[in-house]
C-alpha positions as CSV (number, residue, x, y, z in Angstrom):
1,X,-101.9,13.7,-64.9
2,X,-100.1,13.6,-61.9
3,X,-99.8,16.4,-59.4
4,X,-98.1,17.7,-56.3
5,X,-100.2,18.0,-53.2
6,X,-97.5,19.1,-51.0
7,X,-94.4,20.5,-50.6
8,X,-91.2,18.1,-51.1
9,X,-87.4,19.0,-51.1
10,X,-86.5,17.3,-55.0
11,X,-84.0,14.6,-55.1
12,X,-80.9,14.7,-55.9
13,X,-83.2,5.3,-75.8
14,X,-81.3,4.5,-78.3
15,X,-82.0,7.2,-81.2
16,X,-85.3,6.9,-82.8
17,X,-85.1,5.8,-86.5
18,X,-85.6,8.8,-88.5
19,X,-87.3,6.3,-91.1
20,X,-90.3,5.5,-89.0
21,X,-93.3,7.3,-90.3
22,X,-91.8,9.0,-93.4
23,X,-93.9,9.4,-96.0
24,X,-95.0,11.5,-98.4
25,X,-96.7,14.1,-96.4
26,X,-93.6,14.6,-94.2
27,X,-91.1,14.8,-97.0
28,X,-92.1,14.8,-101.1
29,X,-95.1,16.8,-100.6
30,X,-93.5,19.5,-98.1
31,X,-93.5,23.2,-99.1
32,X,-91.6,24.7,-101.7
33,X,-87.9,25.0,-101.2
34,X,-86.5,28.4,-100.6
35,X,-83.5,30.4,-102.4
36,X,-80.5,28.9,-102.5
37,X,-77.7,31.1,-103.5
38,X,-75.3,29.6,-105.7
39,X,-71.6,29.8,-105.3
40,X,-69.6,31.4,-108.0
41,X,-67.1,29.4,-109.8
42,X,-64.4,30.2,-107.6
43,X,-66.3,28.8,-104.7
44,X,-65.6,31.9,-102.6
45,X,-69.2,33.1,-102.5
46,X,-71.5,31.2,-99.7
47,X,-75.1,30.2,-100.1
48,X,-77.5,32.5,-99.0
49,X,-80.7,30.7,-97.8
50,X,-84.6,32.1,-97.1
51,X,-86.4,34.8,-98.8
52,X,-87.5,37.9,-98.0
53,X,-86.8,39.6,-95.3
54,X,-85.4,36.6,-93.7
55,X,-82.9,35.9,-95.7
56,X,-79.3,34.4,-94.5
57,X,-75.6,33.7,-95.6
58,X,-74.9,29.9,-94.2
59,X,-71.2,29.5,-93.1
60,X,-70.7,26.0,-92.1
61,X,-67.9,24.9,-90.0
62,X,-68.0,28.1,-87.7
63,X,-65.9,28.6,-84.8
64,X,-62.0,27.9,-84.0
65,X,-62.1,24.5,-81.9
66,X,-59.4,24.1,-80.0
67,X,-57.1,21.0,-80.0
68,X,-57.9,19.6,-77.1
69,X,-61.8,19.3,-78.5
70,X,-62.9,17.2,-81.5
71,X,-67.0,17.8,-82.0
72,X,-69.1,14.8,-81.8
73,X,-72.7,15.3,-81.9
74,X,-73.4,18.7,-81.8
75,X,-76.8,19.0,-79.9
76,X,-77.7,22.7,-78.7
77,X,-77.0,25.8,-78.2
78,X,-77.4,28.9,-76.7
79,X,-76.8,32.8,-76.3
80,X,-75.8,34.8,-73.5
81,X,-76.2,38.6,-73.0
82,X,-73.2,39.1,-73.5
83,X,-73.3,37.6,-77.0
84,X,-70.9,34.3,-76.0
85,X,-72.1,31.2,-78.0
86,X,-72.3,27.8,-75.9
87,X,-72.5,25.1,-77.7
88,X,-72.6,21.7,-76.0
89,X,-71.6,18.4,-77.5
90,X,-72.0,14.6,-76.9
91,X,-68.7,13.3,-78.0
92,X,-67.8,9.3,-78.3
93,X,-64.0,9.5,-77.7
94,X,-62.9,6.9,-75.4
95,X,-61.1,9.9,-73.2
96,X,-63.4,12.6,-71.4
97,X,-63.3,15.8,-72.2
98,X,-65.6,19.1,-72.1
99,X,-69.0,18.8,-73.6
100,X,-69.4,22.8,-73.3
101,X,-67.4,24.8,-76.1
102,X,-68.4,28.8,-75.5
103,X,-67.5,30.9,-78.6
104,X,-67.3,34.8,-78.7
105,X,-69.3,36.5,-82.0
106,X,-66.2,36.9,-84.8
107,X,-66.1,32.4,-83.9
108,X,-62.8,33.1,-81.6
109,X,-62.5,30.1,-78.8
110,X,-63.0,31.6,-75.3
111,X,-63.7,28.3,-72.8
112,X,-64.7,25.0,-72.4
113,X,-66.1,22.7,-69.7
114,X,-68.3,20.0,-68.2
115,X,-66.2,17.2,-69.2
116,X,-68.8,14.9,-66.4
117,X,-70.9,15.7,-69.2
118,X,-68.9,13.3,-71.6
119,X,-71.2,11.1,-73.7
120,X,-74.4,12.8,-72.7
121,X,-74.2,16.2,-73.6
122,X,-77.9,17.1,-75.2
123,X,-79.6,20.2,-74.3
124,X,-78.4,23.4,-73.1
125,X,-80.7,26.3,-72.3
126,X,-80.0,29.8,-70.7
127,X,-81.4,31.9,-68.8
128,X,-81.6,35.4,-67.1
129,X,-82.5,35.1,-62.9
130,X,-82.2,38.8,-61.3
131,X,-78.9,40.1,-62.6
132,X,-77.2,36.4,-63.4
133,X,-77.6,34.2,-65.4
134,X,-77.4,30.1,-65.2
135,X,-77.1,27.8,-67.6
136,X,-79.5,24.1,-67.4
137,X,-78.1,21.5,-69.1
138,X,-79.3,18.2,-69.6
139,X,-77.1,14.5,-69.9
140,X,-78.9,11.5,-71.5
141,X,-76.1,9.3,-70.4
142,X,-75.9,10.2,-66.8
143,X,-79.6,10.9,-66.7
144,X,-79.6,14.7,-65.0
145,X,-80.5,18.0,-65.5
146,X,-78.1,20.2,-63.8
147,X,-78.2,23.5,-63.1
148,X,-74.8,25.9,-63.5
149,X,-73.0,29.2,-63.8
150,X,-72.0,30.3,-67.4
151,X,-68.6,28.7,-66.4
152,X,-70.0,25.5,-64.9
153,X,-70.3,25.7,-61.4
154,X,-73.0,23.6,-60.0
155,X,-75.9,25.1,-58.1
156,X,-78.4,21.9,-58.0
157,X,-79.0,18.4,-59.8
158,X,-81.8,16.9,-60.6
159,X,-82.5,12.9,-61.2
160,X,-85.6,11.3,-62.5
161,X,-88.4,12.4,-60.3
162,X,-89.9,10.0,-57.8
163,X,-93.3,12.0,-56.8
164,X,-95.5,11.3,-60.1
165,X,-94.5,7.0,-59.5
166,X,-94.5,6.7,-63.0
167,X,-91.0,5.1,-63.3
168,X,-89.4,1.6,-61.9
169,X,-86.2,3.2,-62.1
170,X,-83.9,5.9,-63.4
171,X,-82.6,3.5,-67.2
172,X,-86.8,4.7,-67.7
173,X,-85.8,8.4,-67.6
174,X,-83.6,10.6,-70.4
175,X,-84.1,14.2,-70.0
176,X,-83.4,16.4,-73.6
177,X,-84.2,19.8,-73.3
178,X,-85.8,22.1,-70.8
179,X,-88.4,25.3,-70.9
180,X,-88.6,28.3,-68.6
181,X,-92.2,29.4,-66.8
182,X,-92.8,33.1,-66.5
183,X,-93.0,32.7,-63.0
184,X,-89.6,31.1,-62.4
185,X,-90.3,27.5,-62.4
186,X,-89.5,25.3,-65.3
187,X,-90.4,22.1,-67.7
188,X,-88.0,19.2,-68.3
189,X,-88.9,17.2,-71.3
190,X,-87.8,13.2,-71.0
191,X,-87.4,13.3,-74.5
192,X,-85.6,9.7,-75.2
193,X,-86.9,8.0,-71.7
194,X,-90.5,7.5,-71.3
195,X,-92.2,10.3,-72.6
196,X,-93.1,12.9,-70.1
197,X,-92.8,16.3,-68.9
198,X,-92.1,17.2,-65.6
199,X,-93.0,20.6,-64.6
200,X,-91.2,22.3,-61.2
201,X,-91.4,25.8,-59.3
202,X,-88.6,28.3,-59.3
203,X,-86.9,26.3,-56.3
204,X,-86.8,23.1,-58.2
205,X,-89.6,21.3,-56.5
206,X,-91.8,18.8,-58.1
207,X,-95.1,20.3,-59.4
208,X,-96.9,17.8,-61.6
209,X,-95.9,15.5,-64.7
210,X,-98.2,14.5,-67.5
211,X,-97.9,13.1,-70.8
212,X,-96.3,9.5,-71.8
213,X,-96.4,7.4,-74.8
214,X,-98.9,7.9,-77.5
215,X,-100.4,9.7,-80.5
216,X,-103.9,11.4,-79.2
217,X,-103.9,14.4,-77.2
218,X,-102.0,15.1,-74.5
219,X,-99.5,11.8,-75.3
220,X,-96.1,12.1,-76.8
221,X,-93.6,10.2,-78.6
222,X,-89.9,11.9,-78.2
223,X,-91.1,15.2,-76.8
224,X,-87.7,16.6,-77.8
225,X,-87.7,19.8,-77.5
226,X,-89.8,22.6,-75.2
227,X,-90.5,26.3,-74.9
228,X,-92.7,28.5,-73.7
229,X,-94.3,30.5,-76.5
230,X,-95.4,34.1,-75.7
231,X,-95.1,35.6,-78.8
232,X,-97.4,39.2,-79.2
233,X,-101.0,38.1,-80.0
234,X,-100.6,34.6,-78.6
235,X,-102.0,33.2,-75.5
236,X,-99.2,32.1,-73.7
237,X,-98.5,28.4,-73.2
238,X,-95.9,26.0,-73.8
239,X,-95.0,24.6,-76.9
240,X,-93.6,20.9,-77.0
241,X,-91.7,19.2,-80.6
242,X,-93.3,16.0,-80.4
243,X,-90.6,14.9,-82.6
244,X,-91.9,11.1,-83.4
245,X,-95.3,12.2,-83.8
246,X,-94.1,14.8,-86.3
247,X,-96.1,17.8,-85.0
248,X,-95.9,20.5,-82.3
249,X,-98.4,20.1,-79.3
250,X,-99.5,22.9,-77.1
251,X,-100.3,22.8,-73.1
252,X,-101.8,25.0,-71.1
253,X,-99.2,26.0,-68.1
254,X,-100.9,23.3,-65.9
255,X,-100.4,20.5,-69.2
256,X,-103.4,20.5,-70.1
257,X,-104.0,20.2,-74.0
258,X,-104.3,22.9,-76.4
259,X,-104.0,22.1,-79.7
260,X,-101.5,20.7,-82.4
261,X,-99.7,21.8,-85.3
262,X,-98.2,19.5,-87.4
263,X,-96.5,21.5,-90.5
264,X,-93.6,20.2,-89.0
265,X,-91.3,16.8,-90.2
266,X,-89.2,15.7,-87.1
267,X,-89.1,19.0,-85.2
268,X,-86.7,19.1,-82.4
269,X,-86.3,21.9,-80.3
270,X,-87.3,26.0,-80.5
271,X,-86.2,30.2,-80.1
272,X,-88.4,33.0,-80.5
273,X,-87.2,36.4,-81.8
274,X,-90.2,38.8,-81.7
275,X,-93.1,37.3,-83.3
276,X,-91.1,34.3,-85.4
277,X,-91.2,30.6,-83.7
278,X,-87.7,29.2,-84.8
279,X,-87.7,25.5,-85.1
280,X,-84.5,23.2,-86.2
281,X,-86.3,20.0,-87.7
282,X,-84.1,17.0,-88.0
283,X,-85.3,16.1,-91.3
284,X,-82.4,18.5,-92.7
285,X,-84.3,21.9,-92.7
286,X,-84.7,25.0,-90.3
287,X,-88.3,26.2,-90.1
288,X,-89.3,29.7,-89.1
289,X,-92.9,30.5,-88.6
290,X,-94.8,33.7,-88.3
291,X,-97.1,34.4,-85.1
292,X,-100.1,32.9,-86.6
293,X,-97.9,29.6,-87.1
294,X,-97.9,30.3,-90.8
295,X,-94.6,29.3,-92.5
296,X,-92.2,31.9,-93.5
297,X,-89.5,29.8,-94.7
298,X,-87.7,26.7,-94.5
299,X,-84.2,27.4,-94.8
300,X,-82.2,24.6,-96.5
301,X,-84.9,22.9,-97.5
302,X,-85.4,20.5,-100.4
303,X,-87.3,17.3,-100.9
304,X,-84.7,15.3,-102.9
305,X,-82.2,16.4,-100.4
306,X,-84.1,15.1,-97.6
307,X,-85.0,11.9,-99.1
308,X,-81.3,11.6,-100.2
309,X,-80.0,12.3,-96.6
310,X,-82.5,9.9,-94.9
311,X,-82.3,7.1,-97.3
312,X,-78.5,7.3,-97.7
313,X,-77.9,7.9,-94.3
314,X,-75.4,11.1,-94.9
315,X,-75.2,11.7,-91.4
316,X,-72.1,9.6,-91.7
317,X,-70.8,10.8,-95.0
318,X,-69.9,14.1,-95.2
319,X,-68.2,14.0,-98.4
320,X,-71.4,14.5,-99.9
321,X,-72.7,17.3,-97.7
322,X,-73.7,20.1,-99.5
323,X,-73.5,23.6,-98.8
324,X,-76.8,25.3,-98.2
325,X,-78.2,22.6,-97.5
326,X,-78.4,20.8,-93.9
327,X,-78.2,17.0,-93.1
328,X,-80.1,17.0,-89.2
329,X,-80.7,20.0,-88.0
330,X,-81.0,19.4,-83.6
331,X,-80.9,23.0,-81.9
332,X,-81.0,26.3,-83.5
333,X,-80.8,29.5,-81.8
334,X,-81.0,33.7,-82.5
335,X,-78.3,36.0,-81.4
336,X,-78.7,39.8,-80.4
337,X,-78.4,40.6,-84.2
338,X,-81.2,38.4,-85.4
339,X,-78.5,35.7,-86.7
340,X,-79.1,32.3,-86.4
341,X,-76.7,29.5,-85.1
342,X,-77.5,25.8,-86.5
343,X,-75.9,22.9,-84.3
344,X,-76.6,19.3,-86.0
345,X,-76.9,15.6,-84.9
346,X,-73.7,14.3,-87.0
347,X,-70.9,12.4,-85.6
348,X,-67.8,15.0,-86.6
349,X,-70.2,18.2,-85.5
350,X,-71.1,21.1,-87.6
351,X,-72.2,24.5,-86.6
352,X,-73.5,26.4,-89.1
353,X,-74.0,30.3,-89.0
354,X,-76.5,31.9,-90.5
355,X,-75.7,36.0,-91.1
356,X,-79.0,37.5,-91.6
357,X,-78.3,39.6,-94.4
358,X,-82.1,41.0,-94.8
């Protein structure tokens, strides 16, 4: 592990194959697949996915785009307090043009931005500081996590950090998604670059990195997504979707190991809504677990679906997208209301709303 030992002003991968290490165990022999509602023959009815009291009517396609935005890759999203959606894209037009669509509740187009985000839009993560909030967004083609205002105004940028001397240069670096600390300081996963996370204080200086490539403890392979998980009854500690190694590892806020869970396919990134771990799983399902990590449900889910959308590669086909059924599954996030918003890794986009219904 590498660590700070004094105070220093901060400075200024090609997709993994969803193929590698599928097997059985991470598809076939998954849990059982939860309701799908039917539609009726009319086709007006939409699914309704889960069971229980997490139960949830799917609307795909949601929210009015505006012309001047076509959805590429629909990689995360977030909620404000105000209950605007963001929703942040990585789009392959040859023109620029904003990577940040924001969204009020009834889907109604209210602003866009961050068109320097244009081919690298990945994560987006909110959240409250004193009475405002800021938005941190992360680019895996210019190779930055900025900080902003909920309408894009910069207030710092971060590059690859020098301090831990664990890269030759900046093409080893590709930051995804990013965590908050209680204590105002923050985690930045390098998700597609070498494998790391970077933790820093509430002023955006260096703390300590740890991690890298690899399969036993404390290494990662894609360590997608991050959160910190303080769910009632839990001992706080942050929560990392180590996609490549299909399984969730925990650290201790100073990185040390914790533990692992690994009832997960190709998790990705995380929300929390009182005691339930939310956790969109490329491997076309949403998984919500309980605060003793037990699965509730996987919504969507279905073994000959995901074998059929892996081996047939429907990522690029959606005439055969079904609904109630998702094809990759890359950020998922809670409203106020207990709804859930689905954002997916496919080249035209698709946000998904899930109504909770009961």
């Amino acid at each position: 592990m590498h660590e700070k030992n004094s105070s220093h002003t901060p400075p200024r991968a090609t997709r993994r194959t969803f193929l590698q290490g599928l097997g059985t165990a991470a598809v076939a022999s998954q849990f059982a697949s939860p309701f799908v509602h039917a539609s009726d023959k009319a086709g007006s009815r939409s699914p309704v996915l889960g069971e229980g009291g997490h139960r949830y009517e799917a609307t795909h396609g949601w929210g009015e785009l505006p012309d001047h935005i076509q959805w590429g890759d629909t990689h995360g999203v977030c909620v404000d307090r105000e209950g605007l959606i963001y929703i942040k894209h990585q789009s392959a037009a040859p023109e620029p043009m904003d990577a940040i669509a924001v969204f009020d509740a009834e889907g109604s187009f209210v602003r866009s931005f961050g068109q320097e985000y244009h081919g690298g839009g990945h994560g987006i993560d909110l959240r409250l500081e004193g009475n405002e909030e800021f938005l941190y967004l992360c680019d895996i083609k210019n190779r930055i996590v900025d900080k902003t205002t909920l309408t894009g105004e910069r207030v710092w940028r971060l590059e690859y950090p020098r301090e831990p001397d664990v890269y030759a240069s900046v093409d080893q670096y590709r930051p995804t998604n990013v965590a908050f600390a209680p204590d105002g300081g923050f985690y930045i996963g390098d998700g597609y670059g070498s494998h790391y996370i970077h933790q820093y204080d509430a002023h955006a200086n260096w703390i300590r990195t740890w991690g890298g490539a690899g399969a036993e403890p404390g290494k990662m392979k894609t360590p997608h997504g991050l959160w910190w998980d303080d769910r009632p009854g839990r001992e706080p500690s942050l929560v990392v979707a180590d996609r490549a190694n299909a399984r969730l590892q925990y650290f201790s806020p100073e990185g040390q190991h914790l533990g692992f869970f690994e009832e997960v396919s190709f998790p990705a990134h995380f929300d929390i809504r009182g005691s339930d771990l939310l956790v969109p799983d490329l491997h076309a399902r949403v998984t919500i677990l309980d605060g003793r990590n037990q699965v509730i449900t996987h919504l969507g889910y279905d073994a000959e679906w995901t074998q059929q959308v892996l081996q047939d590669n429907l990522r690029n086909k959606p005439e055969k997208w079904q609904a109630g059924r998702f094809i990759h599954p890359h950020d998922a996030c809670y409203d106020h209301e207990g709804n859930i918003f689905v954002v997916e890794w496919v080249p035209i986009g698709r946000v998904t709303k899930l109504r909770h219904v009961s």
